[in-house]
C-alpha positions as CSV (number, residue, x, y, z in Angstrom):
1,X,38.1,57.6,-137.8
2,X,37.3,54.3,-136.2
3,X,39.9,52.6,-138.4
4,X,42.5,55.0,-137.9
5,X,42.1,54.5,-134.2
6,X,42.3,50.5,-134.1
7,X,45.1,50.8,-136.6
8,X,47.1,53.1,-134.3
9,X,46.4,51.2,-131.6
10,X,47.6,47.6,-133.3
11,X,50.9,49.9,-134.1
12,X,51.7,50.9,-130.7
13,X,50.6,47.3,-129.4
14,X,53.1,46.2,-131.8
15,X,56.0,48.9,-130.5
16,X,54.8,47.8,-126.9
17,X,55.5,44.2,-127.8
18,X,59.0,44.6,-129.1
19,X,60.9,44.3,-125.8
20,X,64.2,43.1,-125.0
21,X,64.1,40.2,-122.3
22,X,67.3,39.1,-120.4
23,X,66.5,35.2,-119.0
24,X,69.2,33.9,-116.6
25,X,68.7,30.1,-115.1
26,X,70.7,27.7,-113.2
27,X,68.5,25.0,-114.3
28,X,66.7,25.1,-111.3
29,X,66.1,29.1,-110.5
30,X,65.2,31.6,-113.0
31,X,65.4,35.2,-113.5
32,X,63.5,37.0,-116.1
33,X,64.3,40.7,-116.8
34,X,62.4,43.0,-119.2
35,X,63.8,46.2,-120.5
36,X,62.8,48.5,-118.0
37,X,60.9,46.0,-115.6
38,X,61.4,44.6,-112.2
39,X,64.9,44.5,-111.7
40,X,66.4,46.1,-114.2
41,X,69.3,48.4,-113.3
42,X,68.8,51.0,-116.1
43,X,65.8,52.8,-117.2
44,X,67.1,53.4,-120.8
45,X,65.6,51.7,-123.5
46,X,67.2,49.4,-125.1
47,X,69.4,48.3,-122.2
48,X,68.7,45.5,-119.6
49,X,70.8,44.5,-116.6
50,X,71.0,42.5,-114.0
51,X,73.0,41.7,-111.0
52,X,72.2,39.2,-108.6
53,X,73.1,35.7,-106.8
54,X,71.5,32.8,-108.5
55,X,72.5,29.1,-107.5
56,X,76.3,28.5,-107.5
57,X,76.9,31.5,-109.1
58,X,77.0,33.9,-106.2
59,X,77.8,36.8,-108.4
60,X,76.5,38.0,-111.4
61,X,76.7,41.0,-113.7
62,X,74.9,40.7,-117.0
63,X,74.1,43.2,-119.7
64,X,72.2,43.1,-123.0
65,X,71.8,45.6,-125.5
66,X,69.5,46.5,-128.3
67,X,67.9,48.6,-130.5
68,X,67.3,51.5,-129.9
69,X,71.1,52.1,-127.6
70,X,73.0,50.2,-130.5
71,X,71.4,49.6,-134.1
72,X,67.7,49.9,-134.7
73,X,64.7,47.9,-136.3
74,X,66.4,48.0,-139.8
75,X,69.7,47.5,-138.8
76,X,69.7,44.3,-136.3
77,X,72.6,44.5,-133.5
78,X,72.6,42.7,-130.1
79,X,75.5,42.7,-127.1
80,X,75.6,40.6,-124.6
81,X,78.2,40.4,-122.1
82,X,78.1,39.1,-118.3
83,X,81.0,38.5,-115.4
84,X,80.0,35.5,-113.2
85,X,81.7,34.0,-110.1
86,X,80.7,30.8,-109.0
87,X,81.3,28.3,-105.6
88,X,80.9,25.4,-106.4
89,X,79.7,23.2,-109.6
90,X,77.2,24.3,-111.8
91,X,75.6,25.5,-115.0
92,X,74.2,29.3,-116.0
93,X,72.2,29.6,-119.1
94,X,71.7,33.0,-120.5
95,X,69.5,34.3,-123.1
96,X,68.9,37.9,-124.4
97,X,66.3,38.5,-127.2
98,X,64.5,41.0,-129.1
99,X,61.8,41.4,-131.9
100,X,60.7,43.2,-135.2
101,X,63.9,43.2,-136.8
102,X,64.0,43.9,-140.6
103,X,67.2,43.2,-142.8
104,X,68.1,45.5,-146.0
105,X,68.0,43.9,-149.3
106,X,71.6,45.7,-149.2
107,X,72.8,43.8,-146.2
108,X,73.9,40.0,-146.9
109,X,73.5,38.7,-143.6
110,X,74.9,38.4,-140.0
111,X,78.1,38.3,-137.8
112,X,78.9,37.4,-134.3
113,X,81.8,38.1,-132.9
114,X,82.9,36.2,-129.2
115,X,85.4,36.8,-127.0
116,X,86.3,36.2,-122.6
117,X,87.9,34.2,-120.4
118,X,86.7,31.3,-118.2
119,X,88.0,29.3,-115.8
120,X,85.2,27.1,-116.8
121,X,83.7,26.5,-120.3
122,X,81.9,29.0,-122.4
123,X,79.4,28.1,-125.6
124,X,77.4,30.7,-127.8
125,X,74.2,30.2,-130.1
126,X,72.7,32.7,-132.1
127,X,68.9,32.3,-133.2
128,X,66.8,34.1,-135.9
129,X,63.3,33.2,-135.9
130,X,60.9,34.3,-138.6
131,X,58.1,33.8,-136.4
132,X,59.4,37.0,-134.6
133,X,59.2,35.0,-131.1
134,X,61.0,36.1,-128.2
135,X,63.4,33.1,-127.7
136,X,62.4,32.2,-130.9
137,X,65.1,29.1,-132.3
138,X,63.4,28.9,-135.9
139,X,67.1,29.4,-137.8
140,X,70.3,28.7,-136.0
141,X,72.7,31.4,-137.1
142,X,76.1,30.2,-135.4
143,X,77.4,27.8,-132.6
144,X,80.8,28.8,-131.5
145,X,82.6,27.2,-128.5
146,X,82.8,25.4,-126.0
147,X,86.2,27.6,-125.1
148,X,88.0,27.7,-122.5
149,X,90.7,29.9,-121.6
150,X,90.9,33.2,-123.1
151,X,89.0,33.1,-126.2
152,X,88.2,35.1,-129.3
153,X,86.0,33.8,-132.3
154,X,83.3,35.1,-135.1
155,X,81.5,33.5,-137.6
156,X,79.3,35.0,-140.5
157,X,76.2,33.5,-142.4
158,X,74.7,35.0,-145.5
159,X,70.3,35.2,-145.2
160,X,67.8,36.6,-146.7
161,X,65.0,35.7,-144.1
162,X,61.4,36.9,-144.0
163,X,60.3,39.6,-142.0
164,X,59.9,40.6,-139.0
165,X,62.3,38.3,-137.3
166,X,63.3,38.3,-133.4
167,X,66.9,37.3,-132.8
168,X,68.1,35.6,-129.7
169,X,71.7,34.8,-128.0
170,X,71.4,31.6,-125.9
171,X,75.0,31.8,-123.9
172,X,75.7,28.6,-122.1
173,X,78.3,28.5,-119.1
174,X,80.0,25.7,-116.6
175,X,82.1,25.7,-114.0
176,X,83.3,23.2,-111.7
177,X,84.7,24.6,-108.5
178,X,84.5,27.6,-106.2
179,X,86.1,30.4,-106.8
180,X,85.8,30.2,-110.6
181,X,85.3,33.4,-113.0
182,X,84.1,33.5,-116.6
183,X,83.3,36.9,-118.3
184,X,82.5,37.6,-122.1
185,X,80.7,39.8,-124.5
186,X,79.2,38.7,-127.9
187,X,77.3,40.6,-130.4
188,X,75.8,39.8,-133.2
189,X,75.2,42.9,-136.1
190,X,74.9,42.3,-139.9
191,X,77.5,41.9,-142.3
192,X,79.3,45.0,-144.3
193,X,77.8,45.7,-147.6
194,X,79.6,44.1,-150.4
195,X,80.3,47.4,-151.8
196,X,81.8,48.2,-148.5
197,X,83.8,45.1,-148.4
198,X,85.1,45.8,-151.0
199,X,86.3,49.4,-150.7
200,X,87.6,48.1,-147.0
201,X,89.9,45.2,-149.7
202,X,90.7,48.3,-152.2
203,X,91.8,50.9,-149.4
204,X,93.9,48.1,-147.8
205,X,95.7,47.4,-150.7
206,X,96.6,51.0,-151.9
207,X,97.5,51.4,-148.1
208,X,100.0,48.0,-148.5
209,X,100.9,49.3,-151.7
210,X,102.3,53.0,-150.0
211,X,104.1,51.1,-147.6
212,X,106.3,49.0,-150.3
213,X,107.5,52.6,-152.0
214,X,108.2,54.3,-148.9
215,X,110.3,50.8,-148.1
216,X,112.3,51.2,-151.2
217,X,113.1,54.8,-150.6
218,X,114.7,53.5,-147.8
């Protein structure tokens, strides 16, 4: 009975510990939310936000999703997206992270999709760290950016990495004036299932293949 206990207890510990953490900095101010800590606008799991002045950037609204809103601890997903005004000059560093992520043998990787606008520049890096650390930069998935504009972009690696894993978005954003806006949303989920790929590539096809006969009919 003993064991069972100090085993249940090292599996909640380990539940406890798997929380998502929004960390916002300026480079000289910080802001460190905890799924449903200090600050956080929502008391759902699995959903962190924060809103807030911090530096230059007088307004902020940022939101990071995870398991167990969107995806779970077999299927990784994470959302990030954030609206932020600035006046004057500066730099705003986001990072949103979770841990004790397993990947199906069935599932051959990860995709991150990008897209905003900014008035300013906008960069994306995507982290999976074997060592299941929150922030953890073992493996760099993806770099996309710096855009500017309107911007749209995804990028997919295949990996087989060990597990647990903890996977982080490191979001990096400048401006240089007042009055400047810049919102996005990223998230990065794994990759289709080849099988699924390819019935996605067969269905596409028969549906390209309808069209031409319906064309000549005409």
């Amino acid at each position: 009975m003993a064991v069972a206990v100090i085993v249940a207890v090292v599996m909640v510990a380990g539940v406890a510990s798997a929380t998502p953490i929004l960390w916002i900095s300026d480079g000289t101010n910080t802001v460190t939310v905890k799924d449903n800590g200090e600050n956080d606008v929502y008391d759902i799991a699995g959903v962190v936000t924060w809103t807030g002045s911090i530096g230059n950037f007088t307004i902020n609204v940022t939101t990071g999703l995870s398991k167990p809103i969107i995806g779970d601890s077999n299927f990784p997903k994470l959302d990030l997206c954030s609206v932020n005004v600035s006046k004057g000059t500066g730099m705003l560093i986001i990072k949103w992270t979770d841990t004790g992520f397993t990947l199906p043998d069935t599932l051959p990787g990860f995709i991150t999709n990008v897209g905003g606008t900014t008035n300013g520049t906008v960069s994306l890096d995507v982290y999976l760290d074997e060592g299941n650390s929150t922030f953890g930069t073992g493996t760099l998935l993806t770099s996309l950016g710096p855009f500017s504009g309107t911007f749209s972009d995804s990028d997919a690696v295949v990996i087989d990495p060990n597990e647990p894993f903890s996977l982080t978005q490191v979001v990096i954003i400048t401006h240089t004036g007042a009055g400047q806006v810049t919102s996005f949303d990223a998230t990065t989920s794994p990759t289709p299932e080849p099988t699924t790929l390819l019935l996605l590539g067969t269905g596409l096809i028969g549906l390209a293949s309808i069209g031409r006969r319906r064309l000549k009919k005409f």
